[in-house]
C-alpha positions as CSV (number, residue, x, y, z in Angstrom):
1,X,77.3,90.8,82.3
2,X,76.9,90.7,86.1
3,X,81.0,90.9,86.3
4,X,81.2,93.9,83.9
5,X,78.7,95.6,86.3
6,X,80.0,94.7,89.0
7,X,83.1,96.2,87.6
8,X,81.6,99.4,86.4
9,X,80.1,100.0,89.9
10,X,83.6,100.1,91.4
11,X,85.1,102.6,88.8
12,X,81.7,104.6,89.4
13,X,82.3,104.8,93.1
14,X,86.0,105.6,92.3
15,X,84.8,108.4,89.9
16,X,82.0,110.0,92.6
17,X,84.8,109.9,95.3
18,X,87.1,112.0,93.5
19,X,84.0,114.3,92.7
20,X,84.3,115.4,96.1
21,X,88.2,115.4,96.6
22,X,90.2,119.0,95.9
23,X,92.8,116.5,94.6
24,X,95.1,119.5,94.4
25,X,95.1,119.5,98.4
26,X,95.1,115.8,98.5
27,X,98.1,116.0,96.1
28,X,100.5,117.2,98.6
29,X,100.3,121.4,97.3
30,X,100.6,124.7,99.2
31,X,97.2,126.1,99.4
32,X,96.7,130.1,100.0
33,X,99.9,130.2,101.8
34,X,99.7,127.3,104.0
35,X,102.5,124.8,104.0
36,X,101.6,121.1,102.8
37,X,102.3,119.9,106.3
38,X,99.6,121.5,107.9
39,X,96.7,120.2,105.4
40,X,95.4,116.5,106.5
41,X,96.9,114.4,103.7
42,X,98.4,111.2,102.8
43,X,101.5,112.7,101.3
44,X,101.4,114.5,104.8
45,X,100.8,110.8,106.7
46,X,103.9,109.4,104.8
47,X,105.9,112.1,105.7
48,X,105.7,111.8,109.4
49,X,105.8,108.3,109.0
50,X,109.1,107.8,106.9
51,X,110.5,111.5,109.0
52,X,111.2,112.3,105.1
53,X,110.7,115.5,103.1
54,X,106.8,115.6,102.4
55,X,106.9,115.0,98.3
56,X,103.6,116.1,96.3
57,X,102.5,112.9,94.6
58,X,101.8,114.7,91.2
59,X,103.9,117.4,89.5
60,X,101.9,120.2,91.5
61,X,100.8,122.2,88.2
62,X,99.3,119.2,86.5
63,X,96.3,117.9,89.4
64,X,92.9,119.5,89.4
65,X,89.8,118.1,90.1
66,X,88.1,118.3,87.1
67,X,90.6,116.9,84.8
68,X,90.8,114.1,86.9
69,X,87.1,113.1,87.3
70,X,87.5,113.5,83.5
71,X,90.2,110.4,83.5
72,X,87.9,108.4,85.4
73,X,84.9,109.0,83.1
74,X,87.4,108.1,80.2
75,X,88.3,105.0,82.9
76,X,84.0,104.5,82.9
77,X,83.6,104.6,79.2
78,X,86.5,102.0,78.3
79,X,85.3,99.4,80.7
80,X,81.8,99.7,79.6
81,X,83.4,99.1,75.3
82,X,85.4,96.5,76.7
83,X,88.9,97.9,75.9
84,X,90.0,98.9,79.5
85,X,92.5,96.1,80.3
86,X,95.1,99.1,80.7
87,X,93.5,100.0,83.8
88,X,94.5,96.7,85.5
89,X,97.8,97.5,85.2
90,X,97.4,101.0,87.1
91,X,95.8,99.6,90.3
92,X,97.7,99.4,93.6
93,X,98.1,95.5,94.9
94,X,97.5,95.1,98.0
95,X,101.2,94.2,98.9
96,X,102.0,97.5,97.3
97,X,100.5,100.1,99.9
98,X,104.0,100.7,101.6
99,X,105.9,101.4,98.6
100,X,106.4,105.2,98.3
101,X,108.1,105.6,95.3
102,X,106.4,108.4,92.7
103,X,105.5,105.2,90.9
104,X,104.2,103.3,93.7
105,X,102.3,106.7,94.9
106,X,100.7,106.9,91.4
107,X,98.8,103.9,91.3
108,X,94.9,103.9,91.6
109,X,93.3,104.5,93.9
110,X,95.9,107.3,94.4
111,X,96.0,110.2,97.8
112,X,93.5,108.4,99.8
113,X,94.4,106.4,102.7
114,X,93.6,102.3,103.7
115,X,92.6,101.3,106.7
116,X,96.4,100.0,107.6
117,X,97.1,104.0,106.8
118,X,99.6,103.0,103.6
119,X,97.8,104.1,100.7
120,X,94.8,102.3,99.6
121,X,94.4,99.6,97.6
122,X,91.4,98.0,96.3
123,X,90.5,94.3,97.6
124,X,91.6,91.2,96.1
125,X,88.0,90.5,94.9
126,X,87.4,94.0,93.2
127,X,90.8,93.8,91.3
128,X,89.9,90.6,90.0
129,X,86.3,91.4,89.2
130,X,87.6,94.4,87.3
131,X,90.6,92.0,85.8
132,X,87.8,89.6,84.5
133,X,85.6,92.8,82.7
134,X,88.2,93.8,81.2
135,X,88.6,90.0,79.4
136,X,85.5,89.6,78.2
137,X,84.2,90.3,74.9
138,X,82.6,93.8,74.8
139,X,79.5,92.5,73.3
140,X,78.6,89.1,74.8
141,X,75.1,88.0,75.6
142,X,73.6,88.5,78.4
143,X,74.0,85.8,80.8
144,X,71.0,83.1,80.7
145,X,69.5,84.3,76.9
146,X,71.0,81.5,75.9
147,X,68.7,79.8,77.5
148,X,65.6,81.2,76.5
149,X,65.7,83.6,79.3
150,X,66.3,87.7,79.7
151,X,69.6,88.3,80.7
152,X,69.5,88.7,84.1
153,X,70.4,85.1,85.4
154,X,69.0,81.6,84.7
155,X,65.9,80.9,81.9
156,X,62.9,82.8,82.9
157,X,59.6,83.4,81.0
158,X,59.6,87.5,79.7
159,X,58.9,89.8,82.4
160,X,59.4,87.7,85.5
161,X,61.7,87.9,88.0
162,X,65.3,86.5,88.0
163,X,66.3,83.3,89.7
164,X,69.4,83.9,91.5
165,X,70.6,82.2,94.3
166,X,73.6,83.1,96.2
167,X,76.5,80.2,95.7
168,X,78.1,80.7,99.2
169,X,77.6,83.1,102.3
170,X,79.8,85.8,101.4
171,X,77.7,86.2,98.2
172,X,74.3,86.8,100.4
173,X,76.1,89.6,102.1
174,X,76.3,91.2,99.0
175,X,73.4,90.0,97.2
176,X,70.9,92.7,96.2
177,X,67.2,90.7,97.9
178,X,64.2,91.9,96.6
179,X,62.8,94.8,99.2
180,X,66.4,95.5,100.8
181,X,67.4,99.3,99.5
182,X,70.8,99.1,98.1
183,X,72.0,101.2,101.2
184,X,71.7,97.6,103.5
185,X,74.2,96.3,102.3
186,X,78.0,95.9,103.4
187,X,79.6,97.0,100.0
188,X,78.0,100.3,100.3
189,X,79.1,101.2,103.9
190,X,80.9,104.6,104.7
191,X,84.2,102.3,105.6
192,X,83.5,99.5,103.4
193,X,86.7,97.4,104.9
194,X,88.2,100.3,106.5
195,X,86.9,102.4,109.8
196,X,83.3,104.1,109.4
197,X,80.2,105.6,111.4
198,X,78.0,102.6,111.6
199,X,80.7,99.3,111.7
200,X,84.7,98.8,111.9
201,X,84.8,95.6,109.8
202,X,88.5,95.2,110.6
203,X,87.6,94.1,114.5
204,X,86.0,90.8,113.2
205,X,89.5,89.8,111.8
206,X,91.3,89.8,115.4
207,X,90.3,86.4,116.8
208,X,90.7,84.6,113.7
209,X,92.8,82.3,114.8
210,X,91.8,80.4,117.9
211,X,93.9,81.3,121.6
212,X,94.6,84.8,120.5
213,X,93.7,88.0,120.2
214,X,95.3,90.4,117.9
215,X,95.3,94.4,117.8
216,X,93.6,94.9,114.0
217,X,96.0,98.0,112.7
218,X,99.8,96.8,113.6
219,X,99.6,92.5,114.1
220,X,100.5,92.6,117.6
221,X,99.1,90.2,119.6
222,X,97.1,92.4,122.7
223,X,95.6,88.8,124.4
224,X,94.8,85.6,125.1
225,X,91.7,84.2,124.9
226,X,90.1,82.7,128.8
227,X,90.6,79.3,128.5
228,X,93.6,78.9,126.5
229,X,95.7,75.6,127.7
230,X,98.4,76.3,124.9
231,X,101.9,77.1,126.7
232,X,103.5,78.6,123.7
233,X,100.4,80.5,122.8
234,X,99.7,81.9,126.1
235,X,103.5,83.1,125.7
236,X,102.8,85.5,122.3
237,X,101.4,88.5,124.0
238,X,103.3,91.3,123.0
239,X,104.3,89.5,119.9
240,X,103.7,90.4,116.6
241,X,102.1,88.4,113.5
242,X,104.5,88.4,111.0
243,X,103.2,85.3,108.3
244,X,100.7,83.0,107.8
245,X,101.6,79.7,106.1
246,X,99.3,77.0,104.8
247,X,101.0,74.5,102.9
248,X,102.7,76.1,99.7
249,X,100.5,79.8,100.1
250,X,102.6,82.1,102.3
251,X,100.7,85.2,103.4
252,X,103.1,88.3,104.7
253,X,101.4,90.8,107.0
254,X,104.1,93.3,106.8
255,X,105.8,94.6,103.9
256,X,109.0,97.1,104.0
257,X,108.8,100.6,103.4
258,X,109.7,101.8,99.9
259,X,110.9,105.0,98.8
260,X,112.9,107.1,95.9
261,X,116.9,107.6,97.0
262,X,117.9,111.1,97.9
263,X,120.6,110.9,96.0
264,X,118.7,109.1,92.3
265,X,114.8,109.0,92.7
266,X,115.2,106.3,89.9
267,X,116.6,104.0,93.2
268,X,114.8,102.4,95.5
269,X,115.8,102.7,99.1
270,X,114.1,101.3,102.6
271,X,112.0,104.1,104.6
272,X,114.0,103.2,107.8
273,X,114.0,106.1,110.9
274,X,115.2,105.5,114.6
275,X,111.6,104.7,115.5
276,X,110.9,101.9,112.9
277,X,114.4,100.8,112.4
278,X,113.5,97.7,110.2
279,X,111.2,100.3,107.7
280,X,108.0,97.5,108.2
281,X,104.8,98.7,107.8
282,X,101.4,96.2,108.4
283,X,99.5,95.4,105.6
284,X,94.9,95.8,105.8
285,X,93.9,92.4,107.4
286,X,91.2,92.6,105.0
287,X,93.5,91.9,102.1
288,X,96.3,90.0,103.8
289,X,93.8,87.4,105.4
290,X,90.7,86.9,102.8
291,X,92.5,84.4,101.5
292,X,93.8,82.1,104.4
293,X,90.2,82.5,105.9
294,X,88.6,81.2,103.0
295,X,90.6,78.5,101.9
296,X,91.5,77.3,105.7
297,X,88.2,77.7,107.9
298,X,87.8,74.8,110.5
299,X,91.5,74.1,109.2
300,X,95.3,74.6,110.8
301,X,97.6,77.0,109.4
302,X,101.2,77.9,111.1
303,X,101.5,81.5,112.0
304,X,104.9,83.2,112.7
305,X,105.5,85.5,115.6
306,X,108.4,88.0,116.2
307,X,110.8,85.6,118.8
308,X,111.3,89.3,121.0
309,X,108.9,90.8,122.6
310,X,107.3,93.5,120.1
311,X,105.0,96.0,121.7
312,X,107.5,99.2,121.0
313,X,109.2,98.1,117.7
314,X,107.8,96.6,114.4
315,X,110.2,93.4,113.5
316,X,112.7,92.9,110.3
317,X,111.6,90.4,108.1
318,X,111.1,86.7,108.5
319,X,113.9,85.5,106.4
320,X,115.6,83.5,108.9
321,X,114.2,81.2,111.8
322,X,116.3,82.6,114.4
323,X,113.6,85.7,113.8
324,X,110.7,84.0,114.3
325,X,108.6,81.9,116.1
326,X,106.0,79.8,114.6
327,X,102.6,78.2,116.4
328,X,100.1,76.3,114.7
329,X,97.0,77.5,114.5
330,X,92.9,76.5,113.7
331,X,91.4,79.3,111.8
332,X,88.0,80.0,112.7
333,X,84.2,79.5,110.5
334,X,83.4,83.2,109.5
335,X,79.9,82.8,109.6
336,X,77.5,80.7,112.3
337,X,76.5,77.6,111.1
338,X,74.1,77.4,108.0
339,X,73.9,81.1,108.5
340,X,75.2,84.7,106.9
341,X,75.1,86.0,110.6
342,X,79.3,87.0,111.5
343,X,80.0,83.8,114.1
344,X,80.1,85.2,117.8
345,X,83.3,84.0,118.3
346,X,84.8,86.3,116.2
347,X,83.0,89.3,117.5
348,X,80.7,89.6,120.3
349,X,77.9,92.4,120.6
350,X,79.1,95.9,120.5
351,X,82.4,94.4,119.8
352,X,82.3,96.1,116.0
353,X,81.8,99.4,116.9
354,X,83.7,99.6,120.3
355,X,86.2,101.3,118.0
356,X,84.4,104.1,117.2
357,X,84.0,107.4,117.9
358,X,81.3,108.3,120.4
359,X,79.7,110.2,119.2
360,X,80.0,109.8,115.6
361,X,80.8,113.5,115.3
362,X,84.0,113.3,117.0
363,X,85.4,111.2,114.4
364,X,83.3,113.3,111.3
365,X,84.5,116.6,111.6
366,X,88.1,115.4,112.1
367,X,88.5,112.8,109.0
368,X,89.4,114.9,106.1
369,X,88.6,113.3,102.7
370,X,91.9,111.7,102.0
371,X,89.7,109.2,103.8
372,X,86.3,108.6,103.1
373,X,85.2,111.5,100.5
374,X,82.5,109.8,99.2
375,X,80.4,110.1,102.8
376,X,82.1,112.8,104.1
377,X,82.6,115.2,101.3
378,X,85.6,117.6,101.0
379,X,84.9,119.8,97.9
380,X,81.2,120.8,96.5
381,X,79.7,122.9,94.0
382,X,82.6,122.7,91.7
383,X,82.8,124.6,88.8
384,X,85.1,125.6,86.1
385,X,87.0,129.0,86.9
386,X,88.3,132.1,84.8
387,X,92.0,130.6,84.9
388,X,90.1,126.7,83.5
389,X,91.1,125.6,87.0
390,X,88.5,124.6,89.1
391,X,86.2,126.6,92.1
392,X,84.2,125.6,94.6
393,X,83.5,125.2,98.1
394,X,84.4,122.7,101.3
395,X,81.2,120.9,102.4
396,X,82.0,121.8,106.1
397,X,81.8,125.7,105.2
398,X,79.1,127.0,107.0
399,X,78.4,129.8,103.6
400,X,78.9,129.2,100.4
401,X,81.6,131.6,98.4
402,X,82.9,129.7,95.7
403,X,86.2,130.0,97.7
404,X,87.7,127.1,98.8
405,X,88.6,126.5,102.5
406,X,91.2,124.3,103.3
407,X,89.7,121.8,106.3
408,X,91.0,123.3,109.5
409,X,89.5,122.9,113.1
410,X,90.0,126.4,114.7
411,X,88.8,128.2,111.3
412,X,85.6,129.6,112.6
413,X,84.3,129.8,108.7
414,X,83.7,126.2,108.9
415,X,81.1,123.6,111.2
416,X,82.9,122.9,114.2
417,X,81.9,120.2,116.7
418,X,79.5,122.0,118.6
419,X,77.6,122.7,115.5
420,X,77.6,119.4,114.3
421,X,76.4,117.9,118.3
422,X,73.4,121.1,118.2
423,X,72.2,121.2,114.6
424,X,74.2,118.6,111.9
425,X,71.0,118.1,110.0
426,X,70.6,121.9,109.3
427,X,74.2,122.2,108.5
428,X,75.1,118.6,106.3
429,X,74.0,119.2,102.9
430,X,72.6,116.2,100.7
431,X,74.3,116.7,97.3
432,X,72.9,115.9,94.1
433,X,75.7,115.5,91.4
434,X,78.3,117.3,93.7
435,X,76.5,120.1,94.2
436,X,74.6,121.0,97.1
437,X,70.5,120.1,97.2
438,X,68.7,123.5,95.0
439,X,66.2,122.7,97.0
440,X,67.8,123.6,100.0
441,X,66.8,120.4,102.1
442,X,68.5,118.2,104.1
């Protein structure tokens, strides 16, 4: 029961972020004239990345909006009747983000970007939570009424509270505590994993492994820690991470680019141009490393390094040793001692939102929705049009037309950053069920 809510709150995220998306922008399609290189997209982002054609991601007539916050409804209503174990099969692995194929490009979450900028993919734990919904019977008891209890954990007498107690740390982080609102807590950050306003999670990833200090979008190794006696450690900066090995589990960090051949989009072909000759692309640390950092804390694990000198260039593969250079490794405890508090080690005050834009509205009126619609909305107020398309507005329009404005920042029909530094709580809307507040309050 927990899992298949757990499960559902995903999907329900999913479905109130496309809410907000004018998917037919996001898809990669002209709009009123403008080319699909000028809009802030990820088919845009792979194009200058892979110096290729930019592709729409979707046959252009067949994306709206609201036929596809209707799939994810039908997505909703499956999971909840237990016969969604389709869905599985349509979400993006994390290993996946760098394959550009329409096939690969297809996969859910689809047009939004990761924190790595490959197209995002949900974490290891949510694709397994949804995984595990999907195999349970539809219309199993409630965990504990077995026991003579309610449903909502272990055996309680009617009408009192649940006994739950978190199993290990990474569970308190997410546990729901009596008297905390629902907004204190990590899972429903702006960013979640990826960059937001309040905390860049990725930053407490780059000292994971003792001695070094690693740049947390591309694996390259940016310093050594003061105190480091290592000789072939002090040597890696400038190097890049390239693997992680702990005894039989290989972790990649990089992955090749993928795309359709010119010459038979049914072919796959690597993404190489003259600045990435090798066609690598780094996968999100917050995928790629869960699993060595929870299986290997206070342990050793062999990491392997480009053998050149990497600062300029991402590396080929690591299929041979002559490519490589490998260093063992203790990974660091996540958490301080017999705490939930993040260990200092691994980042020190101010060192999670050094990242950031200051201030915050810098970075807001600049990140378009492709990545992070839900908190920074793209398209409100929508509503079914004369040609059964849909209508509606861009948050950041400073009136409301029922004319869609695609985000620009010299169009002086929508906030720019002045506005946002002199009055953002006049000008931000709250929306209630993607529309703005009737009350007209902020």
């Amino acid at each position: 029961e927990v899992t298949r809510a757990r499960a559902e709150d995903i999907v329900r995220r999913a479905f109130e972020t496309v809410r907000f998306m004018n998917v037919a922008v996001m898809n990669g399609n002209p709009v009123q004239g403008r080319k699909a290189l000028s809009l802030d997209t990820m088919p845009a982002e792979e194009a200058f990345d892979t110096e290729r054609l930019e592709r729409p991601v979707m046959s252009p007539g067949t994306v709206d909006t609201l036929a596809v916050m209707a799939l994810h409804q039908q997505v909703l209503a499956a999971l909840r009747g237990g016969a969604a174990p389709w869905f599985v099969k349509l979400l993006r692995q994390p290993e996946e983000a760098a394959i550009y194929t329409d096939e690969g490009r297809r996969k859910m979450p689809a047009l939004m970007c990761g924190a790595d900028n490959n197209y995002l993919a949900l974490t290891h734990r949510q694709i397994d939570t949804i995984r595990k919904a999907t195999e349970a019977p539809p219309f199993a008891p409630p965990f504990g009424a077995e026991n003579g209890g309610n449903g909502d954990g272990e055996g309680t007498e009617a009408g009192s509270e649940p006994r739950l107690t978190p199993r290990n740390l990474s569970a308190q982080l997410h546990y729901a505590a009596r008297g905390n609102p629902v907004n204190s807590r990590p899972v429903t950050a702006i960013g979640n994993c990826c960059p937001g306003l309040e905390v860049d999670f990725r930053g407490v990833w780059r000292r994971m492994f003792k001695g070094i200090v690693l740049r947390e979008y591309d694996n390259l190794v940016v310093g050594i820690e003061p105190g480091e006696k290592d000789a072939r450690k002090r040597k890696l900066k400038g190097h890049r991470l390239l693997r992680i090995r702990a005894g039989d589990v290989v972790v990649h960090t990089m992955a090749p680019m993928v795309g359709p051949s010119p010459a038979d989009p049914s072919q796959e072909v690597t993404l190489a141009t003259e600045s990435n000759p090798h066609a690598m692309a780094a996968l999100e640390w917050s995928n790629s490393l869960a699993q060595i950092l929870r299986d290997n804390m206070g342990g050793t694990v062999t990491c392997d390094f480009t053998k050149e000198n990497s600062w300029y260039d991402r590396p080929p593969l690591v299929e041979k040793p002559k490519n490589y250079i490998s260093v063992d490794f203790e990974v660091r405890h996540f958490f301080e001692q017999g705490t939930a508090f993040i260990a200092s080690e691994l980042a020190g005050p101010g060192e999670l939102t050094q990242g950031l834009c200051s201030p915050w509205q810098n970075d807001y009126r600049e990140c378009s929705c492709y990545y992070w619609a839900s908190a920074r909305p793209d398209y409100v107020n929508v509503e079914v049009s004369g040609s059964g398309l849909s209508a509606g507005d861009n948050w950041m329009a400073l009136e409301r037309t029922g004319k869609y404005i695609p985000d620009d920042y010299a169009d002086t029909r929508l906030i720019h950053y002045d506005d946002l530094f002199k009055r953002w709580e006049e000008l931000l809307r709250f929306q209630v069920e993607g529309k703005d507040d009737p009350r007209g309050e902020n």
